[in-house]
N, C-alpha and C positions, 0 to 999 in steps of 0.2 A: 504494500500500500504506500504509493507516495503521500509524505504528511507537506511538503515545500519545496517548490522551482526557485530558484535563483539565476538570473542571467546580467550579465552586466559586458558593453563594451569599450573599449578605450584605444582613445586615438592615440596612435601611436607616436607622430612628432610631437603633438602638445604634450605630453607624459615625457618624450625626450627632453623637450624646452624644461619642463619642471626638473629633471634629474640634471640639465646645467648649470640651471640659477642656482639650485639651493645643493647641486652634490652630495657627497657622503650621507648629509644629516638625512638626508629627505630614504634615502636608500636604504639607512642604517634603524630608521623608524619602522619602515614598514618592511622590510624583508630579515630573516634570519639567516645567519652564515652560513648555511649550508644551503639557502637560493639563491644568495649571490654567488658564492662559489661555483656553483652550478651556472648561475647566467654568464660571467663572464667567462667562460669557458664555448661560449656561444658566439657565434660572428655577428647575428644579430641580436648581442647581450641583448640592448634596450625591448626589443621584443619582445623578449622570452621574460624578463623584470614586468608589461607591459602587461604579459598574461599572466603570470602571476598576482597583479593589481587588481586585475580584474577579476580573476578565481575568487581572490578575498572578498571583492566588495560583491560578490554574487552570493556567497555564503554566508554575508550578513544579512543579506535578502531575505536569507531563510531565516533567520533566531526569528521566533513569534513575538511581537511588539511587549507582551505581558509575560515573557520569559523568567525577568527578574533579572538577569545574568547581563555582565555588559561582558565587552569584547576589547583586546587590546590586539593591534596588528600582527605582533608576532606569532600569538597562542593561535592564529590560524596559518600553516605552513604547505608550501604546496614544495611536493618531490615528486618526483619519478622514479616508478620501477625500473631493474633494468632490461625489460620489454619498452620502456619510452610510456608507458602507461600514467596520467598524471595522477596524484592522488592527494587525498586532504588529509595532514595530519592536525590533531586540537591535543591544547593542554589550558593548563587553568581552569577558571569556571565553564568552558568551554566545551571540554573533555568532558568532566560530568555529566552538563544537563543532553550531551548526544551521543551519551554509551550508547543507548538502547538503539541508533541509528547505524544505516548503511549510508554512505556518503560516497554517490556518484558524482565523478566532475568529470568534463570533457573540456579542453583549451584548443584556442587556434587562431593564428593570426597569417595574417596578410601583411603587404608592404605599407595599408595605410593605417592596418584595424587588430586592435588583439580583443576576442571574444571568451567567455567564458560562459559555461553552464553548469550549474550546483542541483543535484535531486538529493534530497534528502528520505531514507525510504524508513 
């Protein structure tokens, strides 16, 4: 039974222009060491940072308004298997209130668009 869809897209240059203005901080906020590691290891780093932004703010989509629970950037992580399969990892309050969940995500971008999709089942 799906209980929440989450989708979210993001433009790709605008999301680059924000990681030049503001650099490390803006990067070091919202991704954890082991996404960036990961992205830069990428030829289209900002891309792949890009859908990862976007995975997140698809999966905030899903927390139900009356949750109680807030979210910090990091406690949601996105990796890949090593089939390339993306996935969501949670800690914090985070982790808790979506034991009881299966958490599909699907990423993908384009030269101008990184898109994300969150089922939460």
């Amino acid at each position: 039974m799906i209980n929440s869809i989450g989708v979210d897209i993001v433009d790709i240059s605008r999301f680059g222009s924000i990681v030049e203005k503001r650099g490390n901080a803006f990067i070091n906020k919202i991704l954890t060491v082991r996404e960036i590691d990961y992205c830069k290891d990428k030829s289209s780093y900002i891309s792949s940072m890009a859908a990862r932004f976007a995975a997140k703010e698809a999966f905030i989509k899903c927390i139900p308004p009356d949750a109680g629970v807030a979210f910090r950037w990091k406690e949601i992580e996105i990796i890949n298997l090593p089939n390339g399969r993306p996935q969501v990892i949670l800690n914090g309050g985070l982790k808790e209130f979506f034991k009881d969940n299966s958490i599909l995500l699907s990423l993908s971008h384009s030269r101008s668009s990184a898109v994300a999709m969150v089922v939460i089942q």
